[in-house]
C-alpha positions as CSV (number, residue, x, y, z in Angstrom):
1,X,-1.8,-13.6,15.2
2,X,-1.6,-16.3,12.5
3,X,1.8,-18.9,12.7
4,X,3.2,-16.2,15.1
5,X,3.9,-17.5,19.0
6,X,3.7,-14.8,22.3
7,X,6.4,-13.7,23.8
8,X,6.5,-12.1,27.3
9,X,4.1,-9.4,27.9
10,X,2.4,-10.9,24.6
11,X,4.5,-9.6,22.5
12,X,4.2,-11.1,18.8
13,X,8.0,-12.9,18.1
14,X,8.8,-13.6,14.8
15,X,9.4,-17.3,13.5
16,X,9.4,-19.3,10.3
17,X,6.8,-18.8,7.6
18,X,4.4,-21.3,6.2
19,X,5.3,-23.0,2.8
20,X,3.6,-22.5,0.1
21,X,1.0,-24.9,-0.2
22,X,-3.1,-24.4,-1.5
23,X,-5.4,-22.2,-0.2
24,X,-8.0,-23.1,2.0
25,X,-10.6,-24.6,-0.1
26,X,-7.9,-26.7,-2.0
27,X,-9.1,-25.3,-5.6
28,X,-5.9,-23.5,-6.5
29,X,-2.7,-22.0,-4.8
30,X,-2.0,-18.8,-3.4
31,X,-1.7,-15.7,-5.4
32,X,1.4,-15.2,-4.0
33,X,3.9,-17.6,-2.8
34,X,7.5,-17.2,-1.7
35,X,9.5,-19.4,-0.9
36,X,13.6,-19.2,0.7
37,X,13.4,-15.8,-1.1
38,X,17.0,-14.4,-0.8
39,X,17.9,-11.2,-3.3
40,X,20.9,-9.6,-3.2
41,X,22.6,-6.5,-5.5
42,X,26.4,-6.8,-4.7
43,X,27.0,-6.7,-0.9
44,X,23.7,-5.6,-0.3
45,X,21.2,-8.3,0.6
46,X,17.7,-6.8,-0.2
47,X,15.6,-10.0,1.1
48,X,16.9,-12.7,2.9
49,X,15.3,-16.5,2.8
50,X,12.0,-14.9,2.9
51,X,9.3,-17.2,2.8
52,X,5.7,-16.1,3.0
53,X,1.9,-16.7,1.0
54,X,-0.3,-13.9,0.3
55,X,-4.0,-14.6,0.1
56,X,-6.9,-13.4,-1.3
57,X,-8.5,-10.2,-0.1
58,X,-6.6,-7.3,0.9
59,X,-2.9,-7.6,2.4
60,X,-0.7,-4.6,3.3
61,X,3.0,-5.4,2.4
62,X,4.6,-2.6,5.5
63,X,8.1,-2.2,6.9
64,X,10.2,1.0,6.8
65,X,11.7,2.4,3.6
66,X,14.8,0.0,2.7
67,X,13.1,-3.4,4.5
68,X,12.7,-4.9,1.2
69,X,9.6,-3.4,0.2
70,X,10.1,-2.5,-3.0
71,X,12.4,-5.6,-4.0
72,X,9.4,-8.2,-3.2
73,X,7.3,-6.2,-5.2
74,X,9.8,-6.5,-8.1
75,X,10.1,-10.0,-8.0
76,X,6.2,-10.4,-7.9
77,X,5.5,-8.8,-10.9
78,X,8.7,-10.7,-12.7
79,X,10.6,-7.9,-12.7
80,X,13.5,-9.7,-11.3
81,X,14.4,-12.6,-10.6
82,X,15.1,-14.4,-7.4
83,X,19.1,-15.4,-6.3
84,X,17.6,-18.2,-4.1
85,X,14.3,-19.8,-3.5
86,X,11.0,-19.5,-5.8
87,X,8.9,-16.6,-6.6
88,X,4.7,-18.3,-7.8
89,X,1.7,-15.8,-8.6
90,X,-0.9,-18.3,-8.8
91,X,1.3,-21.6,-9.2
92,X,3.3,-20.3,-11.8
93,X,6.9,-18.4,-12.0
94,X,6.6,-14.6,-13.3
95,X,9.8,-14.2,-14.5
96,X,9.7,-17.0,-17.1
97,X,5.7,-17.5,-17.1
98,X,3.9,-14.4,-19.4
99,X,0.8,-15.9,-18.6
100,X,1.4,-15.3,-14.9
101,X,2.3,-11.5,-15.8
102,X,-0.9,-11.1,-17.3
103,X,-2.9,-11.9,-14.0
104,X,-0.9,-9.1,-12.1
105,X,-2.2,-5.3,-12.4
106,X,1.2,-3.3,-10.9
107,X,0.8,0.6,-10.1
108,X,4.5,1.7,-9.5
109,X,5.5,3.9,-6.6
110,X,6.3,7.6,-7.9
111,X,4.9,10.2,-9.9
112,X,6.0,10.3,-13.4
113,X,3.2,10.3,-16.2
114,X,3.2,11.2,-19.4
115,X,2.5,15.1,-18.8
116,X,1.7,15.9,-22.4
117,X,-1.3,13.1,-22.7
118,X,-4.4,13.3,-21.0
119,X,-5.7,10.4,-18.6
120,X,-7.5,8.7,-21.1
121,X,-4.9,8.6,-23.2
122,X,-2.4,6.9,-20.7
123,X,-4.4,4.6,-19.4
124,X,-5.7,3.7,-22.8
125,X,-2.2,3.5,-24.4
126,X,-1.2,1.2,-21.2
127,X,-4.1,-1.0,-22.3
128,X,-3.4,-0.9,-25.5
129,X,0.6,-2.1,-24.6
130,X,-1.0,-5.3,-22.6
131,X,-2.5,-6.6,-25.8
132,X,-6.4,-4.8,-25.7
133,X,-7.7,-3.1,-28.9
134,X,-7.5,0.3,-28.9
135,X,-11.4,0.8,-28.8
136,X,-11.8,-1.9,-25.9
137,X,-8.7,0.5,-24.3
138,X,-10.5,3.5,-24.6
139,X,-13.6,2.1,-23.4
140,X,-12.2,0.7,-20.5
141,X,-9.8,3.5,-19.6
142,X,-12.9,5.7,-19.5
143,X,-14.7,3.4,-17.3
144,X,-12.3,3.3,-14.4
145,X,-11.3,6.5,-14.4
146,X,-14.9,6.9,-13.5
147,X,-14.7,4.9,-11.0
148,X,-12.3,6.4,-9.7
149,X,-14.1,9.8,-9.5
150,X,-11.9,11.8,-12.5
151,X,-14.7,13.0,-14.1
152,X,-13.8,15.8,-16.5
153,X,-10.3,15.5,-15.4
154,X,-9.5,12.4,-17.3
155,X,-9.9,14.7,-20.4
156,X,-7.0,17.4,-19.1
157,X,-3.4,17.0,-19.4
158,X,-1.5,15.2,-17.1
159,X,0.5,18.4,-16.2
160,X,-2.3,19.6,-14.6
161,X,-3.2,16.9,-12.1
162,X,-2.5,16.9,-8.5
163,X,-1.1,14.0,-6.4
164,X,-4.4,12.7,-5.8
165,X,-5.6,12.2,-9.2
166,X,-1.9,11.0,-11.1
167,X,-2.4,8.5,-8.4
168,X,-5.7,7.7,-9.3
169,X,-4.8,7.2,-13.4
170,X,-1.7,5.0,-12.2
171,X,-4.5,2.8,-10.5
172,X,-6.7,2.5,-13.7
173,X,-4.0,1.7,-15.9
174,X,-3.1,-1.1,-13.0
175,X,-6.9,-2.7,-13.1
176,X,-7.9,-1.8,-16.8
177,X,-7.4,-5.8,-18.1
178,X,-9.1,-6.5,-15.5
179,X,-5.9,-8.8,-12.9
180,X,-6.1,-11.0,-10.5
181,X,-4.1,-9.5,-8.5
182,X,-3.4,-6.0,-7.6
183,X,-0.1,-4.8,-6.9
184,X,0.4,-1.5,-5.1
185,X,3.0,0.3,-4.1
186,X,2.8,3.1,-1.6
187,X,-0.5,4.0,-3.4
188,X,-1.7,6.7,-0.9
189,X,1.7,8.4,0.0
190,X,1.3,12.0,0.0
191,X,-2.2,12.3,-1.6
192,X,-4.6,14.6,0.0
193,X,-7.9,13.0,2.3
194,X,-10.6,12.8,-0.8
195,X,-8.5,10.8,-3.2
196,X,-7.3,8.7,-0.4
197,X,-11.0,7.4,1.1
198,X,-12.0,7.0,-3.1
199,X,-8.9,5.0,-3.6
200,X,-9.2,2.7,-0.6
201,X,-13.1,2.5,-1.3
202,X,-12.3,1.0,-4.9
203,X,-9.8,-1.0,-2.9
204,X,-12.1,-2.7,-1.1
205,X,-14.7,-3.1,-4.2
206,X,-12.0,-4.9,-5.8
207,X,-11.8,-7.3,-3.0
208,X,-15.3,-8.1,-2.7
209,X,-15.7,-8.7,-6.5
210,X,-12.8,-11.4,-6.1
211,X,-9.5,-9.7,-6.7
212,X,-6.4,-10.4,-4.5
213,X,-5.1,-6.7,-3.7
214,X,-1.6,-6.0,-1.8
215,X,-0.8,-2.6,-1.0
216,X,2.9,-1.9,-0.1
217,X,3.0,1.0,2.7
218,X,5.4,2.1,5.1
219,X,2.7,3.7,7.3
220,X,0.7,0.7,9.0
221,X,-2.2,3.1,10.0
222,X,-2.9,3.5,6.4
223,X,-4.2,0.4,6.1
224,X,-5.9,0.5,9.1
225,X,-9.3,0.5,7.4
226,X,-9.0,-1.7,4.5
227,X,-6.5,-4.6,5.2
228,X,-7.4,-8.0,5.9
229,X,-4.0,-8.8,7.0
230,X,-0.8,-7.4,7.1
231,X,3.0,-8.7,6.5
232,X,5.8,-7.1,8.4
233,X,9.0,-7.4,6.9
234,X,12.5,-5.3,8.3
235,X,15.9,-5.9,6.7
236,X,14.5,-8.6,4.1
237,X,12.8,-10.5,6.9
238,X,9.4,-11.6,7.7
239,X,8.9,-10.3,11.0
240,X,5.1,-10.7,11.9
241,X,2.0,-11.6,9.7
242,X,-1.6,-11.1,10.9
243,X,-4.7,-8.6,11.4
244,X,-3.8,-4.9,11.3
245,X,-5.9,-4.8,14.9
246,X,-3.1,-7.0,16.1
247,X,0.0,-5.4,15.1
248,X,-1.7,-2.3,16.1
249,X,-1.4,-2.8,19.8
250,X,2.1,-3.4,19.4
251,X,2.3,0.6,18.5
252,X,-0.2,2.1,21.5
253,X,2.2,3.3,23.9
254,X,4.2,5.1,20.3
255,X,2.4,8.3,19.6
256,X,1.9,8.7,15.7
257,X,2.8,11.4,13.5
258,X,0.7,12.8,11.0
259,X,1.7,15.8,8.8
260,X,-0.7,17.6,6.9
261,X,0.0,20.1,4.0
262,X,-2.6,23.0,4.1
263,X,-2.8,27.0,3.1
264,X,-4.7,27.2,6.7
265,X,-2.2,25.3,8.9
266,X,-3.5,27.4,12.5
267,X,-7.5,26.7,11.6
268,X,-6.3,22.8,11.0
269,X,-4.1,22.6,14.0
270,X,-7.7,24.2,16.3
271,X,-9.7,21.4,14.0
272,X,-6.9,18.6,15.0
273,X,-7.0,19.7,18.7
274,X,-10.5,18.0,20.1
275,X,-9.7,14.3,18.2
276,X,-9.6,11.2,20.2
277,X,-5.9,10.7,21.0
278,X,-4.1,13.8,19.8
279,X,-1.3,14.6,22.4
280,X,0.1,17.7,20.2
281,X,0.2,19.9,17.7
282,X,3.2,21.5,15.7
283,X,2.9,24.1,13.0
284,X,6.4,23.6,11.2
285,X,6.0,26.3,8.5
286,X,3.5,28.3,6.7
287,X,2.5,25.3,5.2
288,X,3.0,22.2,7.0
289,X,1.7,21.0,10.7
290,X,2.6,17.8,12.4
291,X,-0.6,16.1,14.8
292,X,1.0,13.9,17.2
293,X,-1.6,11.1,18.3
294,X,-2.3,7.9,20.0
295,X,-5.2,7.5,17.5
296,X,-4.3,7.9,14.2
297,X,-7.2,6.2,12.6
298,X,-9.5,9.0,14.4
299,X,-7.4,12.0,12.7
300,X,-7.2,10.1,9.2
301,X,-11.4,9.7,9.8
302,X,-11.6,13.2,10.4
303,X,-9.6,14.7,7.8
304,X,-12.3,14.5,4.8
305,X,-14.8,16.3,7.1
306,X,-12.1,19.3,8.0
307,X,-11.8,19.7,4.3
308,X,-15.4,19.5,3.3
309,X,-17.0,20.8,6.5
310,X,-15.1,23.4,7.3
311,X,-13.3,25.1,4.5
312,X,-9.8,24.2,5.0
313,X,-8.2,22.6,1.8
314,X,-5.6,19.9,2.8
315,X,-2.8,18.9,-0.2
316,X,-1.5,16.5,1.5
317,X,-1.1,13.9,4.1
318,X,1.8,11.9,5.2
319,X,3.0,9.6,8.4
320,X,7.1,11.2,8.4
321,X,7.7,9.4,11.6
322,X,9.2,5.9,12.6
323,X,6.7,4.6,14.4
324,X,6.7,0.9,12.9
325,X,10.9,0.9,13.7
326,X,9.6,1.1,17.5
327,X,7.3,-2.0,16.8
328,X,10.3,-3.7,14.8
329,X,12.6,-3.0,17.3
330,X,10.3,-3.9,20.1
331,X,9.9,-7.5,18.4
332,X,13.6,-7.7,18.3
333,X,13.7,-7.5,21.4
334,X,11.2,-9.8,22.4
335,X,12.3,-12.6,19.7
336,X,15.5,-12.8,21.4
337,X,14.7,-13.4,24.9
């Protein structure tokens, strides 16, 4: 794993972070550079002298929910400002530089739309608010909605949209002027398996066609398939930095869970029961069944083909477990021997 030594039984230990400096080819710096980030509200200190680049491709941003997540993210996009250290998206400061604003596409964590308006219409209007025309907007709303499979949707009422597809119009508003970089945070929690394998598929086009993507998740199997690296942070700290593959052996001997949402939890839980790695199964309610595995990436794989397949409609999917607190603290553990 990049910049990160081996511990005993090979574990990955944490140490200092590279400086910002160029990227490889020396045309240009990093899309994202941080440098002796420190940001604190009151007593709480939310990141603490964190220094790390992000490159292109795409980079999953994962720790638990209150490692400082959500903080980095706000500082990227120049919504706040640093306490100590430097903040650079492409070279230049986002808190004082507009220009460096206008590179970044941000899709906010959450659900709120405007209800009343249809998809269109809030992507266009968002377009609109970052300095397009109103017909380039529309025209440009329209197209990445397709893209996004909407469809007729994109025509209804937000009101009327699940999970999946508010998630969706949050990401075309994000990539409508067309960023640099694409911020993301916790763009697949809760959404059900067909919106998540087109959102991670436009993901990766993004990539290929040149634009840096980070996705913030809490759930490191989530990126399993479309990261190019990873950055583990816990308590405002870099912990590790490197290939999902890598940090992915840390969590082998932790069995993962996944809960689904579904009308038909019994025919999912005898559809979960023959995948690679699933240890057991747990119908919590009428609604709701937790697979434990060893092998999430083989349930996530086979959850668009139990909906298509065989009938049974899933609303949902989340990772309600701690599984990345055992990896955290097992590289505690090992960075203090």
């Amino acid at each position: 794993m990049e910049g990160l030594p081996h511990g005993k039984n090979g574990g990955v230990r944490m140490n200092a972070a590279k400086p910002i400096s160029s990227d490889a080819a020396g045309v240009g710096p990093e899309p994202v550079a941080f440098c002796g980030v420190s940001r604190g509200f009151g007593q709480i200190l939310a990141l603490n002298e964190l220094s790390v680049t992000v490159g292109s491709g795409i980079t999953g941003l994962v720790g638990p929910n209150g490692a400082g997540k959500t903080t980095f993210i706000n500082l990227l996009v120049g919504m706040l400002r640093p306490s100590q250290g430097t903040v650079r998206v492409f070279g230049a400061d986002p808190w004082e530089d507009a220009s460096a604003r206008a590179k970044v596409g941000y899709c906010p964590d959450g659900e709120r739309l405007w209800d009343w308006m249809t998809g269109v219409d809030i992507v266009a209007t968002l377009g609109v608010f970052s300095g397009m025309t109103q017909a380039d907007a529309k025209s440009a709303a329209t197209g990445a909605l397709a893209c996004l499979d909407m469809g007729s949707a994109s025509l209804r009422p937000a009101r009327e949209y699940s999970k999946g597809m508010r998630q969706k119009v949050k990401l075309a508003q994000a990539m409508i002027h067309r960023p640099s970089l694409l911020v993301l945070d916790e763009p697949l929690n809760g959404v059900d398996p067909l919106s998540r394998v087109q959102i991670l598929s436009k993901l990766r086009d993004l990539a290929a066609a040149g634009t840096a993507v980070l996705v913030s998740s809490h759930v490191l199997h989530e990126l399993d398939v479309v990261a190019d690296q990873v950055v583990l942070i816990h308590r405002g700290r870099l912990l590790a930095r490197g290939p999902v593959a890598d940090i992915r052996t840390l969590m082998d001997e932790h069995p993962h869970t996944v809960r689904l949402v579904t009308p038909k939890p019994r025919h999912a839980a005898r559809a979960l029961v023959g995948i690679d790695g699933v240890v057991g199964i747990q119908i919590r309610d009428d609604e709701t069944l937790d697979a434990l595995t060893r092998n999430p990436s083989a349930v996530y794989a086979a959850l668009p083909s139990i909906t298509l397949d065989e009938g049974i409609p899933i609303r949902s999917v989340s990772s309600p477990d701690s599984g990345l607190e055992a990896v955290f603290r097992y590289l505690v553990k090992e960075d203090s021997r």
